[in-house]
C-alpha positions in Angstrom: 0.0 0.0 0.0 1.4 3.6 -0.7 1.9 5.9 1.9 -0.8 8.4 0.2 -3.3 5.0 0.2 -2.3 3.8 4.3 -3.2 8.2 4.9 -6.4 8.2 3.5 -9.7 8.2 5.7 -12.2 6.7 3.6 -15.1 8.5 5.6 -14.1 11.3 5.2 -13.6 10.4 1.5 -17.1 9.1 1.3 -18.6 12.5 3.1 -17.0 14.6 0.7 -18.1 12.3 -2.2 -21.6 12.4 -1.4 -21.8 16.5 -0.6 -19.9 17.2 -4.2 -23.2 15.0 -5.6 -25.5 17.6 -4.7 -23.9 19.6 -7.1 -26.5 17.9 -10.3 -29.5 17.7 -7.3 -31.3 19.9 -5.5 -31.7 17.2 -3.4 -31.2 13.4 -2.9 -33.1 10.4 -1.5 -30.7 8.0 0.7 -31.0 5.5 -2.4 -29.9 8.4 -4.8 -27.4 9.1 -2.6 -25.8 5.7 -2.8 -26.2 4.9 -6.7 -24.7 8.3 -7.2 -21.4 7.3 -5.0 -21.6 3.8 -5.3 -21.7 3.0 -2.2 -24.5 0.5 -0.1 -27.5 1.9 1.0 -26.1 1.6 5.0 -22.6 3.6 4.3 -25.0 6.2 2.6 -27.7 6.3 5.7 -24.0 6.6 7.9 -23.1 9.1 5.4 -26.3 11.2 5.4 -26.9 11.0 9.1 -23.5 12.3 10.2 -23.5 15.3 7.5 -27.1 16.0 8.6 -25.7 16.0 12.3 -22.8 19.1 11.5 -25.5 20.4 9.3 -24.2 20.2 5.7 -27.1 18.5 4.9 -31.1 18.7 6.0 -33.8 16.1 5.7 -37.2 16.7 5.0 -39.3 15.2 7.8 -42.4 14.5 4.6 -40.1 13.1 2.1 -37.1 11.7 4.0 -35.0 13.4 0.9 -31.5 15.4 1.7 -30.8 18.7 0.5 -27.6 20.9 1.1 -27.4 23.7 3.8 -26.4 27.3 3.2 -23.3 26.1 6.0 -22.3 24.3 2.5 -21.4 27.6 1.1 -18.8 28.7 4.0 -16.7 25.6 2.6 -15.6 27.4 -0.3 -15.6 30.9 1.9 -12.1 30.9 2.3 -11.4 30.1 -1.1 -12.8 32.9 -2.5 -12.2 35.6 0.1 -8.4 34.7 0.8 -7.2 34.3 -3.0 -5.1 37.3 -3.9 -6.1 36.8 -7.8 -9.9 37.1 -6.9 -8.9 40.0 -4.8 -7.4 41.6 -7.7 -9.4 40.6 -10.5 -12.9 41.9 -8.6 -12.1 45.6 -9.4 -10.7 45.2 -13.4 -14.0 42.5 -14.2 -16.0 46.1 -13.0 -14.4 47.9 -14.8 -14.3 45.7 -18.1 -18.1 45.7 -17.4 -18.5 49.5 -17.4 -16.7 49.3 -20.8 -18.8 47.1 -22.6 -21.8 46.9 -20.4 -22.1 42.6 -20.4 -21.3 40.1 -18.4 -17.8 39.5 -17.2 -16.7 36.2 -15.7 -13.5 34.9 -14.2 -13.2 30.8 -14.4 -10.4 28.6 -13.0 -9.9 24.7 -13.8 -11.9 22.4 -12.1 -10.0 18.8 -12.5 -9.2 17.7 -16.1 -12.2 19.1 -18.2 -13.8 21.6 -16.4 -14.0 25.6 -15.4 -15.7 26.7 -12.4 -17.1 30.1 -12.8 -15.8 32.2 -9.0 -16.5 35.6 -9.9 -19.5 37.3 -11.7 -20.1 40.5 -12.8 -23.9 41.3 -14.4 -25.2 44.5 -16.1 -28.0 45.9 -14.7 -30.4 46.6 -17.6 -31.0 42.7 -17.9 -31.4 39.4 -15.9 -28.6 36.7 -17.6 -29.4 33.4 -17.0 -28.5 32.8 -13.7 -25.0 31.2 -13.0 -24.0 31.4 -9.3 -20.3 31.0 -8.2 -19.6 27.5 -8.3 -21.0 26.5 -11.9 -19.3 24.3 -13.8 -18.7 24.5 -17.5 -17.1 22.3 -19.9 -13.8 23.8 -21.4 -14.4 22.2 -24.9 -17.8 23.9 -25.4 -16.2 27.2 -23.8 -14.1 30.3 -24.3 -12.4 29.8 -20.9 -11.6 26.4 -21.8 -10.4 26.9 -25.0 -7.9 29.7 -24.0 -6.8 27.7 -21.4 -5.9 24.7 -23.7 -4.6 26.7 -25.8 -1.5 26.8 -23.8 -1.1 23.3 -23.2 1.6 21.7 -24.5 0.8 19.6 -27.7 1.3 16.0 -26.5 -1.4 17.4 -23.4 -3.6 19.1 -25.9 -3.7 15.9 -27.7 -4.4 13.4 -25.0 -7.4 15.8 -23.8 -8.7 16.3 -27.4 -8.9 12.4 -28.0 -10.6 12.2 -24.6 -13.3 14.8 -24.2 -17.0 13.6 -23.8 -18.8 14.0 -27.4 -22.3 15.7 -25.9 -24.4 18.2 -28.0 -25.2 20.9 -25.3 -26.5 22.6 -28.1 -27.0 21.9 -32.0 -23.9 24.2 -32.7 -21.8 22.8 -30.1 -18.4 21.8 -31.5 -18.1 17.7 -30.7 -15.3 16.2 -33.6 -11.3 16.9 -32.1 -10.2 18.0 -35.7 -12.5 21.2 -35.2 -12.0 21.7 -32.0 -8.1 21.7 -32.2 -8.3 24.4 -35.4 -10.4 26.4 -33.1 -7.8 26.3 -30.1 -4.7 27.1 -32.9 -6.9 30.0 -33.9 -7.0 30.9 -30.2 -3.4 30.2 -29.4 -2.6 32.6 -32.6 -5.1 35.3 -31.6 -4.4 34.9 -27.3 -7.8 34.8 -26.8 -10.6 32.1 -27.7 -14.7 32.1 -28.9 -17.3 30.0 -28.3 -20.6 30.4 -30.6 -23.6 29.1 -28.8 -22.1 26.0 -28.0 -23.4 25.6 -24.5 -26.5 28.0 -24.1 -28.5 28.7 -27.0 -27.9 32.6 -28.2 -25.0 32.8 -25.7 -21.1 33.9 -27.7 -18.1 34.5 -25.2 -15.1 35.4 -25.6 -12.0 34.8 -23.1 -8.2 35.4 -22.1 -6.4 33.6 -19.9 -4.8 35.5 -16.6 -1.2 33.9 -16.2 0.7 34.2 -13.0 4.3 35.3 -12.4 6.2 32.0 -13.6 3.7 32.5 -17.1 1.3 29.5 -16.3 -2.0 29.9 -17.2 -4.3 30.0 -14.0 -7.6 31.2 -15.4 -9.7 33.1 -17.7 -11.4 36.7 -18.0 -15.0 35.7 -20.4 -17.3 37.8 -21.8 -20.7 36.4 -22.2 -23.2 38.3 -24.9 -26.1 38.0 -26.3 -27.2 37.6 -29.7 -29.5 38.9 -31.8 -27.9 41.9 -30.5 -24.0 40.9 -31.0 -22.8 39.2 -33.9 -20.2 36.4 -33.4 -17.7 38.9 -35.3 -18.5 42.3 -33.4 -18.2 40.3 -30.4 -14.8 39.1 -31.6 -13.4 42.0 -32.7 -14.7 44.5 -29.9 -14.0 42.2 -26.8 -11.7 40.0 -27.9 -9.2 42.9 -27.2 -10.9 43.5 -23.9 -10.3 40.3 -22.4 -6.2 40.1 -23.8 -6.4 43.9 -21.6 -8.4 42.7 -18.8 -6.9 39.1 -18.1 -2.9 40.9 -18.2 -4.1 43.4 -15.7 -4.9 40.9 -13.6 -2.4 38.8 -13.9 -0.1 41.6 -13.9 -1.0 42.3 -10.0 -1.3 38.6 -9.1 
């Protein structure tokens, strides 16, 4: 057994498991709960009862189904609060959105595939679709993602593009490698990347990614807009420039 393997607490393992499956469910019946981790019925009700008991979770006394509790939330508190790059991005995502008067978002990986969106910043003249911090987005249907592959080293690009889940989010969604790899060269050549409606209908964004001292790439500046009202090429040629600006002023202060 490895030393990391002989360290590990698997409750703890299986706590953690089952509050990061709330994440698809507003909430969970103690079945749910164990198909969803694979785990028996009787390590879920274990499971269940002892994050119920520190109050991550709460049961409803009519249907006996879990949901999570706003104490949930303080989890990722520190996260968010203590990061200097959130710190300094929160004044320059305002500012880009007095400029073009959208919304600005600032995503970081999550894991192999996925951005997390940690900071929002919405005009006031209309409700966007609501994405809380904490939404996850795939980075092969989006801007953030594709700027940030666009730095990958080949052999890495390649490994991920032979690897990424074929789903349709939409009917434009970009699915086949060969296209998607021409549109992360475009965005490697241009330093910032586009996505056209490939995860929410009528949705283009448009992203740079924020590097850190050493030049790694650590996340993205995005700009969401809405068409009819933007066109996939006044979006790329007005913000596309924005978001080169915006993500090396952060970065520039990280």
């Amino acid at each position: 057994m490895s030393e990391s393997s002989a360290l590990m607490i698997q409750s703890l393992e299986k706590g953690l498991a089952v509050l990061q499956a709330f994440r698809a469910h507003a909430s969970l019946s103690l079945q749910e709960i164990a198909r969803e981790n694979g785990i028996t019925l009787g390590s879920a009700q274990r499971v269940a009862h002892t994050l119920e008991q520190t109050g991550y979770l709460r049961r409803d006394p009519r249907s006996k189904r879990y949901s999570v509790t706003v104490k949930a939330v303080g989890l990722g508190y520190s996260y968010l609060y203590r990061q200097p790059l959130f710190q300094n991005a929160h004044a320059v995502l305002h500012q880009v959105n007095q400029e073009c008067g959208e919304i600005v978002n600032l995503a970081v990986p999550d894991g192999e595939d996925n951005m997390v969106f940690v900071m929002r910043v919405a005009p006031a003249r209309h409700i966007p679709v609501y994405l809380p911090a904490g939404t996850r987005i795939p980075c092969a249907a989006s801007a953030s993602g594709r700027a940030m592959w666009a730095q990958l080293p080949p052999a890495e690009l390649d490994r991920k593009l032979r690897g990424i889940a074929r789903i349709k989010h939409t009917p434009k969604t970009t699915t086949d490698p060969a296209a998607l790899r021409l549109l992360i060269d475009e965005a490697r050549r241009d330093h910032y990347a586009y996505a056209d409606e490939e995860f929410f209908p009528g949705d283009v964004n448009v992203a740079a990614v924020i590097q850190d001292d050493h030049g790694e790439a650590i996340g993205a500046v995005n700009i969401s807009v809405p068409k009819p009202r933007w066109t996939l090429a006044r979006a790329r040629q007005e913000l596309g420039p924005l978001v080169i600006r915006a993500a090396r002023a952060i970065g520039k202060h990280g």
